[in-house]
N, CA, C and O atoms as CSV, one atom per row, in Angstrom:
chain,resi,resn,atom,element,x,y,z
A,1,UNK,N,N,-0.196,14.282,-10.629
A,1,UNK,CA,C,0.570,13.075,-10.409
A,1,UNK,C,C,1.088,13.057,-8.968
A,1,UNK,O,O,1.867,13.915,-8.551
A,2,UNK,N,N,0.533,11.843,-8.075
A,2,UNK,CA,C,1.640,11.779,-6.867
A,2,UNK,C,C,2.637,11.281,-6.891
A,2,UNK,O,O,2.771,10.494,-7.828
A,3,UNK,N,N,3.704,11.419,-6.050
A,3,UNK,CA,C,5.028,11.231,-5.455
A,3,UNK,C,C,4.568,9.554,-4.764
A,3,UNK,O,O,3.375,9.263,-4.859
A,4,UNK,N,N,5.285,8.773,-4.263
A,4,UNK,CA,C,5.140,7.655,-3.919
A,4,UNK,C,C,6.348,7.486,-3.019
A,4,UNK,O,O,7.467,7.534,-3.530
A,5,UNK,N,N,6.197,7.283,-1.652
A,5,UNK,CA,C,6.962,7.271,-0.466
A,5,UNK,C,C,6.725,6.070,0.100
A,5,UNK,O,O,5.610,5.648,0.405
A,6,UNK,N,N,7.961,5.402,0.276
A,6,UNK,CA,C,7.887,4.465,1.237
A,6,UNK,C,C,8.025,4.375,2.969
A,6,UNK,O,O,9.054,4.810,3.486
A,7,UNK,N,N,7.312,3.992,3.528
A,7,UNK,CA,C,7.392,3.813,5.566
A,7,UNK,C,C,8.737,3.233,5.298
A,7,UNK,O,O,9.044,3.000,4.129
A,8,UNK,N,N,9.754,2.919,6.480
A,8,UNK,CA,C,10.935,2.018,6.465
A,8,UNK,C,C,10.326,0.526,6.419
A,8,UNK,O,O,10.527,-0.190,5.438
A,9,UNK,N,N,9.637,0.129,7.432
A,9,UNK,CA,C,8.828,-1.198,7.423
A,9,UNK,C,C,8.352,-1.403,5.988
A,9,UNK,O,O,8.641,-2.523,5.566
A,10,UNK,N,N,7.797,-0.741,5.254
A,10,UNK,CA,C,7.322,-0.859,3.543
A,10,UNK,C,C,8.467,-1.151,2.933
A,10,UNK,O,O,8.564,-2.201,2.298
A,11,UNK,N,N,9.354,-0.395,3.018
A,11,UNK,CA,C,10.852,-1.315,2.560
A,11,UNK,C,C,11.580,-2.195,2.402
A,11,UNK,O,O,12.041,-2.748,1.404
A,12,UNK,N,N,11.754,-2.412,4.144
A,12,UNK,CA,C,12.008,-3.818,4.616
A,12,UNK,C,C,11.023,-4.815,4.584
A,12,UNK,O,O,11.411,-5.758,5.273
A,13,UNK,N,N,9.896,-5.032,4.079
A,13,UNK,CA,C,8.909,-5.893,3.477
A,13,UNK,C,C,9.389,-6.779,2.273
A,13,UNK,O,O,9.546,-7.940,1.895
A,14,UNK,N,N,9.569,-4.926,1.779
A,14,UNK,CA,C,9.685,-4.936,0.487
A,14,UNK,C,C,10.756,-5.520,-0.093
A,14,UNK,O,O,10.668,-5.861,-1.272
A,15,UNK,N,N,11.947,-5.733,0.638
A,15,UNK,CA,C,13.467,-6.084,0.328
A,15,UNK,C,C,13.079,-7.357,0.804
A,15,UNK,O,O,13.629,-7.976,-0.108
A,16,UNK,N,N,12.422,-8.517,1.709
A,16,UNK,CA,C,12.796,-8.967,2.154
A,16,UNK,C,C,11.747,-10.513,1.068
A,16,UNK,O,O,11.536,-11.629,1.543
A,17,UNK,N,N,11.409,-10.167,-0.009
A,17,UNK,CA,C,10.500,-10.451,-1.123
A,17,UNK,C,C,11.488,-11.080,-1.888
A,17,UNK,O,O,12.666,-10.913,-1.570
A,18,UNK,N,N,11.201,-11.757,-2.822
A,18,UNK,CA,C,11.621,-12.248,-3.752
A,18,UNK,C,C,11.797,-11.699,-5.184
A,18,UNK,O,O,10.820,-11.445,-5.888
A,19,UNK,N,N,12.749,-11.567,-5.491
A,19,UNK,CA,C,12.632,-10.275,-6.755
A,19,UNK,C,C,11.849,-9.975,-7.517
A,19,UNK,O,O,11.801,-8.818,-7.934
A,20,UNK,N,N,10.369,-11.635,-8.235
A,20,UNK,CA,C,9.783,-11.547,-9.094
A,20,UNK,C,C,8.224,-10.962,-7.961
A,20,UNK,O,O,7.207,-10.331,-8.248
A,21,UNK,N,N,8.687,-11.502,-6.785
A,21,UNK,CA,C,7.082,-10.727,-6.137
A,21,UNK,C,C,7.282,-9.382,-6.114
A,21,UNK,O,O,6.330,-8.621,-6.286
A,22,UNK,N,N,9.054,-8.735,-5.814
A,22,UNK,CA,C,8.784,-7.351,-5.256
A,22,UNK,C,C,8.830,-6.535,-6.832
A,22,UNK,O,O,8.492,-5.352,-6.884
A,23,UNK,N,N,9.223,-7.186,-7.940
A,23,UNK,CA,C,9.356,-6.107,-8.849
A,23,UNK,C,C,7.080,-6.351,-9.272
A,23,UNK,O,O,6.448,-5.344,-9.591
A,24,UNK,N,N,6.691,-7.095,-9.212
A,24,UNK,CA,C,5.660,-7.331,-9.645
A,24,UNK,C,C,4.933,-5.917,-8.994
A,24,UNK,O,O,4.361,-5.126,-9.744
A,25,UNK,N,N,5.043,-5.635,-7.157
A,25,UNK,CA,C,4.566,-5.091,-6.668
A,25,UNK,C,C,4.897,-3.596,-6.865
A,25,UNK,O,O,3.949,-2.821,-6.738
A,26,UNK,N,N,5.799,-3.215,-7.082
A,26,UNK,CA,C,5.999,-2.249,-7.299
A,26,UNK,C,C,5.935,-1.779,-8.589
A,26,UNK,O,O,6.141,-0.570,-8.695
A,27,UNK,N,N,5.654,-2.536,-9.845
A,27,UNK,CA,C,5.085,-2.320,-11.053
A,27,UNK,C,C,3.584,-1.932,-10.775
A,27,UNK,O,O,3.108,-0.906,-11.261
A,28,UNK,N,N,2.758,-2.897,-9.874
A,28,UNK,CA,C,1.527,-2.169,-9.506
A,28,UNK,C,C,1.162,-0.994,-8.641
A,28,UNK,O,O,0.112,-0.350,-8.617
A,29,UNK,N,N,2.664,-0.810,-7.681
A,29,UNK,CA,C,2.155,0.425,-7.037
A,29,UNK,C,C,1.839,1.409,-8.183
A,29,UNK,O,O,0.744,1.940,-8.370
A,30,UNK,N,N,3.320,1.631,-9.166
A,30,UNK,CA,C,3.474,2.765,-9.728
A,30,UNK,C,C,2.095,3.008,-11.187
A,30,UNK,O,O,1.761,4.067,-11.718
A,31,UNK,N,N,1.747,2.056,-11.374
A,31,UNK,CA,C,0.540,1.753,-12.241
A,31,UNK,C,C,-0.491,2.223,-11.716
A,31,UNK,O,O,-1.125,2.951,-12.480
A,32,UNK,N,N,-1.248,1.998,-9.920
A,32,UNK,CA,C,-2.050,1.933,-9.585
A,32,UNK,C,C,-2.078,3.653,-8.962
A,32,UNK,O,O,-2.916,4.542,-9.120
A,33,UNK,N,N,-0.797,3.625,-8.226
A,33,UNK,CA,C,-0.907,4.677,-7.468
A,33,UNK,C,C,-0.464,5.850,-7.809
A,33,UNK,O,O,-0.684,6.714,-6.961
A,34,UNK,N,N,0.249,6.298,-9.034
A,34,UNK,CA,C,0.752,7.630,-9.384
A,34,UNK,C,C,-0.624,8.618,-9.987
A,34,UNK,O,O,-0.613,9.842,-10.117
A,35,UNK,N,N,-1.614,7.805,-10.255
A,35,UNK,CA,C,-2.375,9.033,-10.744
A,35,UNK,C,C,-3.797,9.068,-9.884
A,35,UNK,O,O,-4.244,10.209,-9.770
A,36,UNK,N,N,-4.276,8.435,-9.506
A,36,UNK,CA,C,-5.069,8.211,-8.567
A,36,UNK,C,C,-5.520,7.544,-7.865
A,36,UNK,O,O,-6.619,7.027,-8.066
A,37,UNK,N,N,-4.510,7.265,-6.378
A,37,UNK,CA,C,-4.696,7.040,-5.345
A,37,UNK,C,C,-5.680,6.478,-4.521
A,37,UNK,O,O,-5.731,5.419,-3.895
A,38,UNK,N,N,-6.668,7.686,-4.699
A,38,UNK,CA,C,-7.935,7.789,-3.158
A,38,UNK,C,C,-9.062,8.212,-4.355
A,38,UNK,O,O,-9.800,9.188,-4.496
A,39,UNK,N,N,-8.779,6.776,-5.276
A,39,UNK,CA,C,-10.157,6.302,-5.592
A,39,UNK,C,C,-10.787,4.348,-5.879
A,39,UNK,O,O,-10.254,3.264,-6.118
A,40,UNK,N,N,-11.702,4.699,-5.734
A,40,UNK,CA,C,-12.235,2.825,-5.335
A,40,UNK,C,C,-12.617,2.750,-5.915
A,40,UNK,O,O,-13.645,3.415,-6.039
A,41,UNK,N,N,-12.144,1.727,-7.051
A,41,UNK,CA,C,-12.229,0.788,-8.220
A,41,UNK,C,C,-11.193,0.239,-8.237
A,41,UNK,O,O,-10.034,0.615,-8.061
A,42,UNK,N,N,-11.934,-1.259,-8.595
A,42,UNK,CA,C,-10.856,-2.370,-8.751
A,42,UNK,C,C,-10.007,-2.759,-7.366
A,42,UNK,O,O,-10.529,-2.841,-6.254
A,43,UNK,N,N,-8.730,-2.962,-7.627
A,43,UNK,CA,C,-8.542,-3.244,-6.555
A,43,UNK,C,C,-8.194,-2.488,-5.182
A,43,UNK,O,O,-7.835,-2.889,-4.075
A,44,UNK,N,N,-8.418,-1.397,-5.651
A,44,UNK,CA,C,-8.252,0.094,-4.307
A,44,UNK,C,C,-9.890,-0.609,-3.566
A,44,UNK,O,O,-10.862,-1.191,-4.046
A,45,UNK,N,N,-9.480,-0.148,-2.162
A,45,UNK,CA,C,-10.844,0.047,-1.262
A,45,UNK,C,C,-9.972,0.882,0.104
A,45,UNK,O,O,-8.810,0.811,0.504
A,46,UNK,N,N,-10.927,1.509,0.457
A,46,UNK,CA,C,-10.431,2.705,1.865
A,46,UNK,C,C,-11.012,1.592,3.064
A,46,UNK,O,O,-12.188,1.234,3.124
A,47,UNK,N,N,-10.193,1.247,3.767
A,47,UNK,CA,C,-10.434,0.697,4.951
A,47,UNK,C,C,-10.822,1.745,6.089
A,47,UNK,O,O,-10.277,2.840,6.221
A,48,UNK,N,N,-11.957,1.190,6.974
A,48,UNK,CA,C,-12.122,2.523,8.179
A,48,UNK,C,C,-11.362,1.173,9.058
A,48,UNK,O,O,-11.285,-0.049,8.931
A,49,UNK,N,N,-10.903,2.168,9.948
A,49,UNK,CA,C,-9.936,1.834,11.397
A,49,UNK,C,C,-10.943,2.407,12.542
A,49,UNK,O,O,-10.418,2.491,13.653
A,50,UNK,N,N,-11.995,2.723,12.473
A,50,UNK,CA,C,-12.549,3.133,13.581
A,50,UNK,C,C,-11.780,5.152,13.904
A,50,UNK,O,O,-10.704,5.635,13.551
A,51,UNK,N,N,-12.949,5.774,14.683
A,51,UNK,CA,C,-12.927,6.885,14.954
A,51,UNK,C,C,-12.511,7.491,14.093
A,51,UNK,O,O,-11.391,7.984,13.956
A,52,UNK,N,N,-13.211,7.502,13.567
A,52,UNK,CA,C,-12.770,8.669,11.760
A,52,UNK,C,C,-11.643,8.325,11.038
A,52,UNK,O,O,-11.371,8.897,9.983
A,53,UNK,N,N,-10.989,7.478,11.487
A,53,UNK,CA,C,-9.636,7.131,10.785
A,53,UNK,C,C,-9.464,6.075,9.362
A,53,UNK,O,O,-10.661,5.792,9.314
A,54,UNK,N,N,-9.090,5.589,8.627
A,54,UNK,CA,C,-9.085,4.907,7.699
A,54,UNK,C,C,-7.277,4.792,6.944
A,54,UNK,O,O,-6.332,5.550,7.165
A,55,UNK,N,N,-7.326,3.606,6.068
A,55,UNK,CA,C,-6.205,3.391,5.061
A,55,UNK,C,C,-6.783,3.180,3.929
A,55,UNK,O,O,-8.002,3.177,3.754
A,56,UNK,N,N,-5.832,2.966,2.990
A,56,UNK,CA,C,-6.315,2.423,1.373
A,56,UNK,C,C,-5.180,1.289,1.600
A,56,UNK,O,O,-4.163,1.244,2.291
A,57,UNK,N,N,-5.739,0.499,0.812
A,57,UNK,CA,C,-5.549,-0.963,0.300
A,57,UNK,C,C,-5.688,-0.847,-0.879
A,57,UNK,O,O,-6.551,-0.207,-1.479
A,58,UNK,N,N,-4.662,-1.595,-1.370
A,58,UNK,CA,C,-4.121,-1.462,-2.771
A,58,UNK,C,C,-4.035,-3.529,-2.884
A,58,UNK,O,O,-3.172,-3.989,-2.138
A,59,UNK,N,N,-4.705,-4.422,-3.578
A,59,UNK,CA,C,-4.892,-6.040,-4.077
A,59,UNK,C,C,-3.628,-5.986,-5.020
A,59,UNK,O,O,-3.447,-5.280,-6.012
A,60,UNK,N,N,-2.746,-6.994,-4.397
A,60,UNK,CA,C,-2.004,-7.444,-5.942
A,60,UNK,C,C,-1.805,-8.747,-5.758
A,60,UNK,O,O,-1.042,-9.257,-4.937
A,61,UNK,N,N,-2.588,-9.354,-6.631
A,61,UNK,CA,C,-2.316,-10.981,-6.120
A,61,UNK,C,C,-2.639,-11.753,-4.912
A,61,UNK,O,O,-3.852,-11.829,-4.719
A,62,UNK,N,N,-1.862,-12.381,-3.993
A,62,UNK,CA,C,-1.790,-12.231,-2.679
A,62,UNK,C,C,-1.230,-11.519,-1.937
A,62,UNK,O,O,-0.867,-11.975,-0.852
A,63,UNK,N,N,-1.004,-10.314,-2.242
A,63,UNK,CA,C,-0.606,-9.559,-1.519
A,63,UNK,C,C,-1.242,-8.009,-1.268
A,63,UNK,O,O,-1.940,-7.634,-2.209
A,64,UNK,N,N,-1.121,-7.113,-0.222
A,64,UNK,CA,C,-2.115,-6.194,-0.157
A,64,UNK,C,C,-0.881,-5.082,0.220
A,64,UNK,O,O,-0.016,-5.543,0.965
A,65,UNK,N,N,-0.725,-3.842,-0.160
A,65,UNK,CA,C,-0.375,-2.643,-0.097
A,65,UNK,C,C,-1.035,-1.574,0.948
A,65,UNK,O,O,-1.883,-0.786,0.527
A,66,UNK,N,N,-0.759,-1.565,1.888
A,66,UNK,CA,C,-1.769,-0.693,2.825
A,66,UNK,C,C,-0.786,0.868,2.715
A,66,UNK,O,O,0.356,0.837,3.175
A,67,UNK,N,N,-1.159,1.787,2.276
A,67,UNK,CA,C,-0.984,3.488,1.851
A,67,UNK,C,C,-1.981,4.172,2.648
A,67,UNK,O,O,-3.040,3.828,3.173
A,68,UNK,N,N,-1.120,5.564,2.554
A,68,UNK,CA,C,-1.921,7.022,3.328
A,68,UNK,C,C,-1.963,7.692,1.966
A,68,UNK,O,O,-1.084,7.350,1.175
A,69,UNK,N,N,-2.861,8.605,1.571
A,69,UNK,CA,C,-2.584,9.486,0.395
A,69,UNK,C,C,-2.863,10.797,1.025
A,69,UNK,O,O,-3.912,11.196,1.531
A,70,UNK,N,N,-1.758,11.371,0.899
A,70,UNK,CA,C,-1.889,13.147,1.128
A,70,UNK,C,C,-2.422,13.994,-0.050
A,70,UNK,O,O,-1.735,14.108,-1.065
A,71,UNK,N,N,-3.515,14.534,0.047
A,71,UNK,CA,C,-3.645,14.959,-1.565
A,71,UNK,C,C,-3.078,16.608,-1.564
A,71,UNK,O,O,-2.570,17.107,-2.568
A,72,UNK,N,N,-3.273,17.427,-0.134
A,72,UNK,CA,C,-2.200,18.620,-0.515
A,72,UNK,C,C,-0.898,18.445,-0.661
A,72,UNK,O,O,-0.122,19.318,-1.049
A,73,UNK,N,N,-0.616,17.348,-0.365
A,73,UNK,CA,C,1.173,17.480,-1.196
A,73,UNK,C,C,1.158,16.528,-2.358
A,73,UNK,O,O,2.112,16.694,-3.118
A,74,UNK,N,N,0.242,15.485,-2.722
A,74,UNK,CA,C,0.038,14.801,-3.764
A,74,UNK,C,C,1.107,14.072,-3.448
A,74,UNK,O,O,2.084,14.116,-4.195
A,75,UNK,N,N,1.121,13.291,-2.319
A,75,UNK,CA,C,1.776,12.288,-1.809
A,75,UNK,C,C,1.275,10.769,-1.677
A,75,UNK,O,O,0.163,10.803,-1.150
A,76,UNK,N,N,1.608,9.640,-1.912
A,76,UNK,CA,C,1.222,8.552,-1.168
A,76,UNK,C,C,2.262,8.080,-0.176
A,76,UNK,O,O,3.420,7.979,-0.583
A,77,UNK,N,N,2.049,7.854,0.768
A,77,UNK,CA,C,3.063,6.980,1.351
A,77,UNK,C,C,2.607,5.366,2.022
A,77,UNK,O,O,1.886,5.194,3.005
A,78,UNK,N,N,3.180,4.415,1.276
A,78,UNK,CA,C,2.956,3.171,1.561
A,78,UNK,C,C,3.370,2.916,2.917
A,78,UNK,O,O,4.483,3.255,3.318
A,79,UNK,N,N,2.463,2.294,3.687
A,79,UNK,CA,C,3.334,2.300,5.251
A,79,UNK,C,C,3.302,0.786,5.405
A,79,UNK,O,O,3.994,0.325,6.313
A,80,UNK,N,N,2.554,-0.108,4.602
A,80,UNK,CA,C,2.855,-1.804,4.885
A,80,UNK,C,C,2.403,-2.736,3.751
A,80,UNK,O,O,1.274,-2.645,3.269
A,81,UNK,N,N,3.225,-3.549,3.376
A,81,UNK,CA,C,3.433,-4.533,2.142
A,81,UNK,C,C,2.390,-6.078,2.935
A,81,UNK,O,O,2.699,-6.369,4.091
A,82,UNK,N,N,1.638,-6.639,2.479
A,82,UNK,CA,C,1.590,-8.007,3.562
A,82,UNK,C,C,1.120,-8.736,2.416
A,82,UNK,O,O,0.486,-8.524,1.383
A,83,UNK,N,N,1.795,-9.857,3.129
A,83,UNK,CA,C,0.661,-11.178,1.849
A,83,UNK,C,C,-0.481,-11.592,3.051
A,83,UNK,O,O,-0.487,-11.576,4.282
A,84,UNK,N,N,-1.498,-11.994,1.912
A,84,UNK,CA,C,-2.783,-12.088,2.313
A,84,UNK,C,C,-3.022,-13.269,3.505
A,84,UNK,O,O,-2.473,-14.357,3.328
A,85,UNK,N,N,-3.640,-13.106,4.420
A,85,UNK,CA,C,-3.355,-14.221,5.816
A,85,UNK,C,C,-2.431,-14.091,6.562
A,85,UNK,O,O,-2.598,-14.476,7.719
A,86,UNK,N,N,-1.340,-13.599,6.237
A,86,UNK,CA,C,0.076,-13.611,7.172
A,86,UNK,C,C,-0.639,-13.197,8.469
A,86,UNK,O,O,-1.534,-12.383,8.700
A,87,UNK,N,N,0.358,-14.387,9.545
A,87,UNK,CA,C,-0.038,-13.615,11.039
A,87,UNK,C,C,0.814,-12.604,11.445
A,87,UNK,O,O,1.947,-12.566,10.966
A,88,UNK,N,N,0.342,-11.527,12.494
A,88,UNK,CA,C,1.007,-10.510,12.735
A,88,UNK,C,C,1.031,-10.406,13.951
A,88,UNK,O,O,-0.084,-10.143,14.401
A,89,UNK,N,N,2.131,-10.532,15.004
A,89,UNK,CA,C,2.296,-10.355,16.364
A,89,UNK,C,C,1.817,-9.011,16.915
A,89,UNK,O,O,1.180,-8.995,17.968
A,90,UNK,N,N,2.053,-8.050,16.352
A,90,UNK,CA,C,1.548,-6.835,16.567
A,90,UNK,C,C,0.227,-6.018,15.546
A,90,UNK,O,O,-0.540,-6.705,14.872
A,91,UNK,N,N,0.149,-4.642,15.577
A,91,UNK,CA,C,-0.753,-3.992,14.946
A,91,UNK,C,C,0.000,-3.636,13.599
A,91,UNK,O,O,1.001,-2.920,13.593
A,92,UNK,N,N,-0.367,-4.001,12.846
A,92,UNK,CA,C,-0.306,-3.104,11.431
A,92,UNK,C,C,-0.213,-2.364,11.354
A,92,UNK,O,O,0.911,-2.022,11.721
A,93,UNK,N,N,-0.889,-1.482,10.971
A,93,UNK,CA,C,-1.414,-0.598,10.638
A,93,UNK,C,C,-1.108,0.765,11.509
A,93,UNK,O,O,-1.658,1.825,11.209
């Protein structure tokens, strides 16, 4: 079983939601992400970022969950909440 960590920005996303989107989302983290993470099915897919690097994406609705999964500490840590299209002045990720 992993642990499930939030970035501060994943937080403040997350707080800044509407109660029925953020409890929705976090009913799917803990559904999706406590037992396995860093696997693709459904709505998980591993994004590459270029030069060996990558995230997981986690679909809920319109909205997307972007996570790191540590598997020697059996960690996830969510580092960004977004609804789908939103523009972003800076990098994500």
């Amino acid at each position: 079983m992993y642990e499930v960590f939030y970035q501060p920005e994943a937080a403040a996303e997350l707080n800044d939601l509407r109660a029925f989107n953020r409890m929705r989302l976090l009913d799917a983290i803990a559904k999706n992400l406590k037992d396995s993470p860093a696997t693709v099915r459904g709505k998980k897919k591993r994004l590459d970022l270029g030069d060996g690097n990558f995230i997981w994406q986690l679909r809920v609705d319109d909205y997307r969950v972007f996570y790191d999964v540590l598997e020697m500490e059996h960690r996830v840590i969510v580092r960004h909440i977004r609804r789908k299209g939103r523009k972003s002045t800076g990098e994500i990720l």
